[in-house]
Backbone as ProteinMPNN parsed JSONL, in Angstrom:
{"seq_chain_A": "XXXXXXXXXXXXXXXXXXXXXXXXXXXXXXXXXXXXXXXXXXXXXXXXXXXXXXXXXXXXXXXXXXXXXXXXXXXXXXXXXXXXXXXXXXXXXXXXXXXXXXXXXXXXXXXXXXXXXXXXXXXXXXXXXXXXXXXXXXXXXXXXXXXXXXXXXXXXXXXXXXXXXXXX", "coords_chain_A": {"N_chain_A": [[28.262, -8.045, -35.176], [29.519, -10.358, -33.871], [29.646, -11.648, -36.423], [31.473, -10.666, -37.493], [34.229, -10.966, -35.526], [34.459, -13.935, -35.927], [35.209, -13.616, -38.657], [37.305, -11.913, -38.103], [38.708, -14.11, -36.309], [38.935, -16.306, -38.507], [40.603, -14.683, -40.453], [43.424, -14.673, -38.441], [43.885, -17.333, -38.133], [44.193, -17.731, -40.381], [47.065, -16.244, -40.833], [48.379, -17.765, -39.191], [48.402, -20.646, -40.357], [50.217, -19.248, -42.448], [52.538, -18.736, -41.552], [53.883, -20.553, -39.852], [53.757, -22.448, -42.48], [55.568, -20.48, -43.674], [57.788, -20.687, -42.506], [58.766, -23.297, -42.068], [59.036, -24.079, -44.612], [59.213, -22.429, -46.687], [61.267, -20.044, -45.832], [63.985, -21.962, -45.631], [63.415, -22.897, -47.939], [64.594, -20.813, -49.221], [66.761, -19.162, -48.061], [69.117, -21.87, -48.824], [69.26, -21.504, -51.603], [70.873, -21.885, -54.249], [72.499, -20.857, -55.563], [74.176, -20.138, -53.911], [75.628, -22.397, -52.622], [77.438, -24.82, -52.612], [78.046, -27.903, -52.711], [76.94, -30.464, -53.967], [74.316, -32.186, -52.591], [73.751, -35.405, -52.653], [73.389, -38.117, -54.456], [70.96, -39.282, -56.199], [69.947, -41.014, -57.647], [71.611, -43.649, -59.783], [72.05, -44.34, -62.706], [73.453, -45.845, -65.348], [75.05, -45.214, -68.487], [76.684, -46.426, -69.858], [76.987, -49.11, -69.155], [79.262, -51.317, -67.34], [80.392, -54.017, -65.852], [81.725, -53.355, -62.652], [84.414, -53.691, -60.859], [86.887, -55.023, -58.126], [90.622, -56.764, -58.116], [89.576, -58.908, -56.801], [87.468, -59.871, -57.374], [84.953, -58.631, -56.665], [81.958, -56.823, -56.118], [82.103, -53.12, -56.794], [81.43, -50.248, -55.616], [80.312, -47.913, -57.811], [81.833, -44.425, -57.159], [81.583, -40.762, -56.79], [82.748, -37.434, -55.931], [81.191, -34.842, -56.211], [80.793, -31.428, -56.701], [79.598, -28.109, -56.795], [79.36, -24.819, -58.55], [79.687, -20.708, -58.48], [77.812, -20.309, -60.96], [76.341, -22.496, -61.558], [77.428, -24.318, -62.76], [79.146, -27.599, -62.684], [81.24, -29.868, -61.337], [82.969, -33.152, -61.087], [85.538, -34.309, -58.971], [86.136, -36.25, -57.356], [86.879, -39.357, -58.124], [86.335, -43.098, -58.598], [86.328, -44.411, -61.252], [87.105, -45.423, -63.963], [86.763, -44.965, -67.068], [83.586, -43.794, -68.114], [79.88, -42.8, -68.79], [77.322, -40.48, -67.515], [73.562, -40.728, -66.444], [72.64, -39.091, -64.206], [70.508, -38.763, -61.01], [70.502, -35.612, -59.137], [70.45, -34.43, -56.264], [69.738, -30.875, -54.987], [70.189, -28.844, -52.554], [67.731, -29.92, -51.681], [65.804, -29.817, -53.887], [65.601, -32.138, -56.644], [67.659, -32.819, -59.744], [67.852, -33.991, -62.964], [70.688, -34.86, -64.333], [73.258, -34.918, -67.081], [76.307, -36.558, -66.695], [79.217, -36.928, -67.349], [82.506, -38.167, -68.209], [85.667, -38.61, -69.59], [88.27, -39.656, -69.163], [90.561, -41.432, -68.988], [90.655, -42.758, -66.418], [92.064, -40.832, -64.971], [92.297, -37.952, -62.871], [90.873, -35.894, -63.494], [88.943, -32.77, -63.653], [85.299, -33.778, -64.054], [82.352, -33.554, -66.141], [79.208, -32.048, -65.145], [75.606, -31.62, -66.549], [73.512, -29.606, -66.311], [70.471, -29.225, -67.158], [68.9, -26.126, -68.526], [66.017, -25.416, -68.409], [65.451, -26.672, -65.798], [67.084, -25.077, -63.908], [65.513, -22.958, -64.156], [62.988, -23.569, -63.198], [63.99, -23.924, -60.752], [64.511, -21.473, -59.982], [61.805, -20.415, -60.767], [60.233, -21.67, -58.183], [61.244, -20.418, -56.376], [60.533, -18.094, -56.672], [58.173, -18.06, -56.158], [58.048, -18.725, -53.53], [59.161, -16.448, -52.118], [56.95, -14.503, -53.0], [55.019, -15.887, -50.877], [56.053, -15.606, -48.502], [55.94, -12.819, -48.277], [53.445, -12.2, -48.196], [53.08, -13.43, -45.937], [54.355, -11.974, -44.295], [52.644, -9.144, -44.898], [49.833, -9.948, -43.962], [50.401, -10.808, -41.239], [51.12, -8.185, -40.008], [48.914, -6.684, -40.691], [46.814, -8.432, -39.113], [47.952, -7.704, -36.116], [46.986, -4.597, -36.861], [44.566, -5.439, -36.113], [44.363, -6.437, -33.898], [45.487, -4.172, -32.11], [43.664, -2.589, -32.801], [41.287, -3.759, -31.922], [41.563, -4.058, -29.365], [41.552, -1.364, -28.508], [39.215, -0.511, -29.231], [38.676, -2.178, -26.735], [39.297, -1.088, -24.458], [37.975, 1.945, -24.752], [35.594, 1.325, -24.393], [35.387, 0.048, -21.654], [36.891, 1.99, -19.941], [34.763, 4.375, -20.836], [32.445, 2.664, -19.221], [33.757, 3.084, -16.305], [33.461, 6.105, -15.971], [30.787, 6.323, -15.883]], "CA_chain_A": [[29.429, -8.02, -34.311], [29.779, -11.524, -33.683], [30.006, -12.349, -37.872], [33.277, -9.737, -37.403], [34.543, -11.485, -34.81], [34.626, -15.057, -37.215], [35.332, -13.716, -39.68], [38.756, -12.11, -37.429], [39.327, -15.508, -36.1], [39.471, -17.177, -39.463], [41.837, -14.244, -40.622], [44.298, -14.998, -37.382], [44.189, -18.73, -38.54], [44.94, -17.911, -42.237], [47.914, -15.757, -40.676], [49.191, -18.38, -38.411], [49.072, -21.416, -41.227], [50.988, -18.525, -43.411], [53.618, -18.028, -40.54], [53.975, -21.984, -40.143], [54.592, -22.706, -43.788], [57.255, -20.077, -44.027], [59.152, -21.435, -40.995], [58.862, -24.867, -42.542], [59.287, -24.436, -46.286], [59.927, -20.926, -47.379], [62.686, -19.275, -45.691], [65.023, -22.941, -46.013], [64.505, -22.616, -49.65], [65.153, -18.873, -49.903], [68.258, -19.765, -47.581], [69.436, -22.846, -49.765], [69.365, -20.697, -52.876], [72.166, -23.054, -55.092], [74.083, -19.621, -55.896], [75.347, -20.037, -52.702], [75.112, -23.533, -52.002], [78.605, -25.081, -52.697], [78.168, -28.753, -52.633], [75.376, -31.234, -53.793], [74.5, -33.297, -51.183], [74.314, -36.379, -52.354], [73.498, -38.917, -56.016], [69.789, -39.589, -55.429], [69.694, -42.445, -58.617], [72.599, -43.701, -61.137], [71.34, -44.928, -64.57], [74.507, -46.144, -66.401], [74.7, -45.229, -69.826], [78.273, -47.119, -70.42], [77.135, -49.892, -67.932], [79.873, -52.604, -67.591], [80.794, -54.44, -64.696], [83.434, -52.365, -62.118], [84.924, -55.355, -60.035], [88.13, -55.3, -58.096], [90.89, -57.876, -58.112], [89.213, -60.141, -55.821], [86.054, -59.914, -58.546], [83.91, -58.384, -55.65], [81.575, -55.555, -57.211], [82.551, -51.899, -56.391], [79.701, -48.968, -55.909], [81.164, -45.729, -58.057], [82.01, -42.885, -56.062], [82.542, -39.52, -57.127], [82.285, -36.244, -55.361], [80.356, -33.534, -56.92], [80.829, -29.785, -56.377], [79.062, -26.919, -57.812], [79.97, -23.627, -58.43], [77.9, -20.194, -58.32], [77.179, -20.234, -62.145], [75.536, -23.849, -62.05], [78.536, -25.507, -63.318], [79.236, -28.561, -61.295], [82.143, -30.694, -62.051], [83.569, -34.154, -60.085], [86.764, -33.923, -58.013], [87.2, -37.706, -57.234], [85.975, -40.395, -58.887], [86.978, -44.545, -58.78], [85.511, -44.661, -62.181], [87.217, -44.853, -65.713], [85.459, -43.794, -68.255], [81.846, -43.358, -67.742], [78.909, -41.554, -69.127], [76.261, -41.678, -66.617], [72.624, -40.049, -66.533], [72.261, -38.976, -62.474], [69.652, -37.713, -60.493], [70.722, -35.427, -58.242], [69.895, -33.627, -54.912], [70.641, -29.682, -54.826], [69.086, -27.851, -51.817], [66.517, -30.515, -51.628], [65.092, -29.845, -55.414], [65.805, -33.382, -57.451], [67.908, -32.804, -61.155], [68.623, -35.275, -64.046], [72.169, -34.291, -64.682], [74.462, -35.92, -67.628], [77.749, -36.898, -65.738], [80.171, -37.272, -68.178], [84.316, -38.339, -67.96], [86.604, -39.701, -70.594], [89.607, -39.046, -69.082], [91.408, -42.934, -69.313], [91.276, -43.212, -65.104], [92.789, -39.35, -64.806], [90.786, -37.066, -62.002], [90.752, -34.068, -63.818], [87.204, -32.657, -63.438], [84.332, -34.016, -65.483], [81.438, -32.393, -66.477], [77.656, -32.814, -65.167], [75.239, -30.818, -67.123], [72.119, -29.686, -65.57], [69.5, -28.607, -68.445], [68.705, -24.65, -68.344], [65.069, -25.388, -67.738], [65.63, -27.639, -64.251], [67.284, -24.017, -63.054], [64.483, -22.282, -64.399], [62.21, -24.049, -62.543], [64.246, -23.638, -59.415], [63.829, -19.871, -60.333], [60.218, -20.246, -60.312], [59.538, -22.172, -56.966], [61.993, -19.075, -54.934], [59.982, -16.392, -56.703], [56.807, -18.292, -55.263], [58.457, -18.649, -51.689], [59.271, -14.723, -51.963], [55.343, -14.148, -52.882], [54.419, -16.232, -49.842], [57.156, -14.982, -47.693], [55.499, -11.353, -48.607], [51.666, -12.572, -48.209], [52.871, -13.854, -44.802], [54.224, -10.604, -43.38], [51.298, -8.507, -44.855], [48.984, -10.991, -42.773], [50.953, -10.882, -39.315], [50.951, -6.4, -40.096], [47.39, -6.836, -40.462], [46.481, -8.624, -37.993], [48.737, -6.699, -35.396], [46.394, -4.115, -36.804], [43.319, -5.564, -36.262], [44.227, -6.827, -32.654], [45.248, -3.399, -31.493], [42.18, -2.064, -32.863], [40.337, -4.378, -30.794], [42.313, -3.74, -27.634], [41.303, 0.225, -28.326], [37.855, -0.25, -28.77], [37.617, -1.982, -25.252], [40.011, 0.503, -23.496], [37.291, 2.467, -24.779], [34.541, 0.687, -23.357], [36.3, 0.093, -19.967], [36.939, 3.728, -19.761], [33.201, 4.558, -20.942], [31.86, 2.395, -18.354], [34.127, 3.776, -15.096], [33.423, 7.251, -16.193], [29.558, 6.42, -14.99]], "C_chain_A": [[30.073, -9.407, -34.223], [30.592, -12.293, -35.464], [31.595, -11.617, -37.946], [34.211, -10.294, -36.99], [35.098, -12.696, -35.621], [35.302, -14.451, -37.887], [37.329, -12.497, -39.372], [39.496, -13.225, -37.27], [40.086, -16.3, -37.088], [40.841, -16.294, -40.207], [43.326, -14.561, -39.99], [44.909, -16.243, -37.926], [44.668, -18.537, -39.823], [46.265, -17.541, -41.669], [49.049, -16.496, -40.03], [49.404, -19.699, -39.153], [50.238, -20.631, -42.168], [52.38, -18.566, -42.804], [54.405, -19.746, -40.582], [54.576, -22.671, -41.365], [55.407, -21.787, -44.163], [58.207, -20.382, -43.08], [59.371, -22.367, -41.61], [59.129, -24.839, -43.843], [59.802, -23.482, -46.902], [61.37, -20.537, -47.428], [63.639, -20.939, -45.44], [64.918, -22.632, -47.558], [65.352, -21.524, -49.837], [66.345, -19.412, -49.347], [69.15, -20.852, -48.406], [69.532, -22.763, -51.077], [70.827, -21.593, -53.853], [72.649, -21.889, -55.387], [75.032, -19.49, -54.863], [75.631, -21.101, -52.268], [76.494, -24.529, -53.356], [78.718, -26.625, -53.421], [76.796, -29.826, -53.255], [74.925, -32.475, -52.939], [74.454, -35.016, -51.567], [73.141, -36.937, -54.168], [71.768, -39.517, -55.241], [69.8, -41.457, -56.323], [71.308, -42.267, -59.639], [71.979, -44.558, -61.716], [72.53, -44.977, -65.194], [74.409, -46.146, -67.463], [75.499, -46.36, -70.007], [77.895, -48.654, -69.184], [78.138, -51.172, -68.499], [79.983, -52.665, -66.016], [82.303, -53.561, -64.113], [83.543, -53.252, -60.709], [86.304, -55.063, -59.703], [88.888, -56.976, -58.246], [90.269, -59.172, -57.818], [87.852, -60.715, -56.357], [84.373, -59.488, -57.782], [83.662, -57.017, -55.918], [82.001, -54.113, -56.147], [82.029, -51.069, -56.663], [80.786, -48.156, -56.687], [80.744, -45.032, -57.347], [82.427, -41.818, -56.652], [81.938, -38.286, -55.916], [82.115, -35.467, -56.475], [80.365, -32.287, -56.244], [80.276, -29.069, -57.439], [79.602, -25.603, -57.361], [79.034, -22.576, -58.875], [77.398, -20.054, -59.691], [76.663, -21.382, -63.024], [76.259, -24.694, -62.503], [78.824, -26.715, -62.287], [80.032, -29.777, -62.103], [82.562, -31.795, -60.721], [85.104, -34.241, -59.529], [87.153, -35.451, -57.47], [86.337, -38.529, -57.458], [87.047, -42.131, -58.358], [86.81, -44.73, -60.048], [86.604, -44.572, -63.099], [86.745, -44.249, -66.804], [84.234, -44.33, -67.872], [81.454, -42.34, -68.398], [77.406, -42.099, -67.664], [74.987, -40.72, -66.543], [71.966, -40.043, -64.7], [71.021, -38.003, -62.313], [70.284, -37.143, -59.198], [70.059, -34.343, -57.209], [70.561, -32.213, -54.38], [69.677, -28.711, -54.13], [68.281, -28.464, -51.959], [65.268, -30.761, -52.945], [66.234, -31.016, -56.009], [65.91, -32.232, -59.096], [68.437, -33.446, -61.041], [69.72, -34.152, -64.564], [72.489, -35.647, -65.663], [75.837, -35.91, -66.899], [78.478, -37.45, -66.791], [81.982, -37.521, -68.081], [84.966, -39.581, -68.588], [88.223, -39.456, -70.875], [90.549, -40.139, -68.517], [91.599, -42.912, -67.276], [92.011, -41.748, -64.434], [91.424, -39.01, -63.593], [91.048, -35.737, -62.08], [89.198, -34.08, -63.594], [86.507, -32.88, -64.312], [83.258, -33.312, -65.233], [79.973, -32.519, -66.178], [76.815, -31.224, -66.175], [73.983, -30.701, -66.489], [71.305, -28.48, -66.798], [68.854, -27.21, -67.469], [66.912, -24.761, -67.502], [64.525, -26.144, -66.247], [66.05, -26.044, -63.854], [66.14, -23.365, -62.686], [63.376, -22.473, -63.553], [62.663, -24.41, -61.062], [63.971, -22.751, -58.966], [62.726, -19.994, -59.696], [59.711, -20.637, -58.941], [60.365, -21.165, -56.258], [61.389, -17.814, -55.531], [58.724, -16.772, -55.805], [57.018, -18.044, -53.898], [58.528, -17.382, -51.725], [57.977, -14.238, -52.005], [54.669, -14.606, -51.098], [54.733, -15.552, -48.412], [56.16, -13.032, -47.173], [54.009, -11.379, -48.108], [51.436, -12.477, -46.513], [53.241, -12.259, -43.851], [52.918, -9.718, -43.822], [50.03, -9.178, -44.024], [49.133, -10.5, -41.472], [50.39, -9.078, -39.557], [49.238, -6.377, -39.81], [46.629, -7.297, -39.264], [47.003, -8.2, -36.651], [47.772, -5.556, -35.416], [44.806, -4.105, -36.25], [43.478, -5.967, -34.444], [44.37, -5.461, -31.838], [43.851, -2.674, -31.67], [40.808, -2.507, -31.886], [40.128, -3.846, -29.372], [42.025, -1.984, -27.537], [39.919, 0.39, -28.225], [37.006, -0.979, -27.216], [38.495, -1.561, -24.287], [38.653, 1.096, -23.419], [36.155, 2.515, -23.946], [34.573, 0.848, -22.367], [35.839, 1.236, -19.164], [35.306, 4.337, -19.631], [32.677, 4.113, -19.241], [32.365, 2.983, -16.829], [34.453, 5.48, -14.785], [31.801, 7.441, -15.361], [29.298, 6.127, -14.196]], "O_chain_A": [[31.256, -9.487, -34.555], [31.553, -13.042, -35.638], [32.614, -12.115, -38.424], [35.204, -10.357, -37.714], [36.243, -12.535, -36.043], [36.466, -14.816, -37.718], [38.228, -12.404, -40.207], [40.582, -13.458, -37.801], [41.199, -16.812, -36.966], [41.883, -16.877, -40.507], [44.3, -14.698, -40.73], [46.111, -16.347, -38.17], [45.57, -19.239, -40.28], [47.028, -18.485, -41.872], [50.241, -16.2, -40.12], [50.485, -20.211, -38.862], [51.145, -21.328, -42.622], [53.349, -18.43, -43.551], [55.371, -19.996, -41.303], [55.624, -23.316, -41.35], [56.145, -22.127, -45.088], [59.423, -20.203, -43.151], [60.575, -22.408, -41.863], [59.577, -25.917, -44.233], [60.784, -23.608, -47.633], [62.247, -20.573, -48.29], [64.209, -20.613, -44.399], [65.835, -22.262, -48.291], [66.432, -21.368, -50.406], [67.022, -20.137, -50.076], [70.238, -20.321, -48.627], [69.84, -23.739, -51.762], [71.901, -21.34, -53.308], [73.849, -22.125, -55.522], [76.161, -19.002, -54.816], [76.064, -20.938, -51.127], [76.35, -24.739, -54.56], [79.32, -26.733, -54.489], [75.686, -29.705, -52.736], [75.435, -33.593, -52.871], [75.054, -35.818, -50.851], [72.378, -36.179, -54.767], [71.556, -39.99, -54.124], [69.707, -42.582, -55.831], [71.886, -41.256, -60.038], [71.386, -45.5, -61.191], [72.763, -43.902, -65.746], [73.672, -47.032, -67.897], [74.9, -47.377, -70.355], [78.806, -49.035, -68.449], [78.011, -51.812, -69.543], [79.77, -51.781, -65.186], [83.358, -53.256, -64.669], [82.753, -53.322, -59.768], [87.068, -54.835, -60.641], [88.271, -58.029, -58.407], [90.406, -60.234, -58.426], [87.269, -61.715, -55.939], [83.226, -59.804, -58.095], [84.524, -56.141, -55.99], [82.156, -54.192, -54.928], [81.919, -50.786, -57.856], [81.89, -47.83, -56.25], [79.606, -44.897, -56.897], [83.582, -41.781, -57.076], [80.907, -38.354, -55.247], [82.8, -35.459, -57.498], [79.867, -32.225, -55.12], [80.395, -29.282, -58.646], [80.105, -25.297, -56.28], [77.966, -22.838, -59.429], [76.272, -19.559, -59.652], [76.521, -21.502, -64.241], [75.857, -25.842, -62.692], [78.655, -26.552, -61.078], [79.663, -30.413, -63.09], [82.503, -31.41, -59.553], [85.787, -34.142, -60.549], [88.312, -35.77, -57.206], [85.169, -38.497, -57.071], [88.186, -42.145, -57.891], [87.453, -45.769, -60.199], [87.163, -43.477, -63.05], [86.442, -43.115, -67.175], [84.106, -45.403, -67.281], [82.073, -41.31, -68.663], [76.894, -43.116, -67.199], [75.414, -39.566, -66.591], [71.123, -40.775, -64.184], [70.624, -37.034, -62.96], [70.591, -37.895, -58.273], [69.197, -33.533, -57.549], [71.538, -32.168, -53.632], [68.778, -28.031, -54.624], [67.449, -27.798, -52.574], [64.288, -31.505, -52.988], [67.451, -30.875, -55.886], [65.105, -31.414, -59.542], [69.188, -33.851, -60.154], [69.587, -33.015, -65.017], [72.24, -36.829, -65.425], [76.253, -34.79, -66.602], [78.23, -38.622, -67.073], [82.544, -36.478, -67.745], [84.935, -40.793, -68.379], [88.979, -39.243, -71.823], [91.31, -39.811, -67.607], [92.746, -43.064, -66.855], [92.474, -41.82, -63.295], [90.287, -39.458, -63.441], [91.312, -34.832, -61.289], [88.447, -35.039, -63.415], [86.742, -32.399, -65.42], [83.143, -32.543, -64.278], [79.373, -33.169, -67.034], [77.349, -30.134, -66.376], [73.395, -31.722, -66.132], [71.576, -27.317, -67.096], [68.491, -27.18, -66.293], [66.638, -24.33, -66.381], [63.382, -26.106, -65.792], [65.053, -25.566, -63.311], [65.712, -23.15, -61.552], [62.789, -21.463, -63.166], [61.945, -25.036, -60.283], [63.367, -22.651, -57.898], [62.513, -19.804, -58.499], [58.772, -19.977, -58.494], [59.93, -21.129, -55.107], [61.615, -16.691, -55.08], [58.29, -16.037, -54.919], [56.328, -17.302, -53.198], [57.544, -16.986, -51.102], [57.683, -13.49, -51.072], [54.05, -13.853, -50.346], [53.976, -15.129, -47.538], [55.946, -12.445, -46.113], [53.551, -10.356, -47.601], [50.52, -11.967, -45.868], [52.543, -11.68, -43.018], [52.082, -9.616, -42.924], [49.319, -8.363, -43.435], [48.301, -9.939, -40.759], [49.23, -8.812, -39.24], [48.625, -6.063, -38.79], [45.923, -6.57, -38.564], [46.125, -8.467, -35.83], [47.447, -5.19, -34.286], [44.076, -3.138, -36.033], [42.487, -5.679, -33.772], [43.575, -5.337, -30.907], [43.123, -2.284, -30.757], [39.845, -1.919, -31.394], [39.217, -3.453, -28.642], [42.305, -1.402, -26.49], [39.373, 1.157, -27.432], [35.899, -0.801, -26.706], [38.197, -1.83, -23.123], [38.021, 0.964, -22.371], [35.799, 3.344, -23.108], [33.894, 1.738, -21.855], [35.0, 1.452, -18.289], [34.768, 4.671, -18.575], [32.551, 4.902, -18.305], [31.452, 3.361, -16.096], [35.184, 6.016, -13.952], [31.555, 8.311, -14.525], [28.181, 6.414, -13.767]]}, "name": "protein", "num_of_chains": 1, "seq": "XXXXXXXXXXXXXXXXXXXXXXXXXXXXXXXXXXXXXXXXXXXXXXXXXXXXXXXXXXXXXXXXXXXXXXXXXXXXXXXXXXXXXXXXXXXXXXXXXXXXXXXXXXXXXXXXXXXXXXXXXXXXXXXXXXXXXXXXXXXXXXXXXXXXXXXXXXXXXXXXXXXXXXXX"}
């Protein structure tokens, strides 16, 4: 009776770290899914392929800036840049998963949109970590169901009891 008991407890506790890490990690990725997820938040590293000095008049250096937008079929092009031509090898930050993107624009100072490229297997492997969260996601409700089961079960066998005993 008692080894049952344990060996409930430690179930409860598996159910309530399960519940915990999908509050905290799961359901934000699943939510943050980049098919829906508009914008990339922000240039984690720049690695200059083309590096030259970018200096205004006054010869006082000048960070590049571009904005980056994505769109829902992974494409993700820049919308305003300071930059002239540039090639540049970025890391960037999409929904909290880090990709090496090529950032490319050889458009003489123009701000037509340039082109980042994010390699097929960086998606792929976004893929893979939201099928895992969906496994866990799934693990974690079968857990809570379960244990729901196992607590009323409890709560019936000492009704039972109860009952038993103010019957004699």
């Amino acid at each position: 009776m008692e080894h049952t008991i344990l060996r409930e407890m430690g179930f409860y506790f598996l159910t309530l770290m399960l519940t915990v890490s999908s509050i905290t990690f799961v359901i934000p990725n699943i939510s943050s899914n980049p098919q829906d997820y508009k914008t990339i938040k922000k240039i984690i590293k720049k690695t200059w392929i083309n590096e030259r000095p970018f200096e205004d008049k006054t010869g006082k250096h000048i960070e590049k800036t571009f904005v980056i937008q994505a769109t829902d079929d992974y494409e993700v092009y820049v919308s305003q840049t300071n930059v002239d031509n540039w090639d540049s090898l970025v890391e960037v930050d999409l929904c909290g998963k880090s990709f090496n993107a090529l950032l490319r624009n050889s458009n003489n100072g123009n701000l037509n949109p340039a082109s980042l490229q994010i390699a097929d297997k960086t998606i792929l492997s976004f893929n893979r970590h939201l099928y895992l969260s969906y496994l866990i996601l799934l693990m974690t409700l079968g857990c809570v169901c379960y244990s729901i089961y196992l607590i009323s079960k409890r709560l019936n066998e000492t009704d039972i009891a109860t009952s038993g005993n103010s019957a004699s």
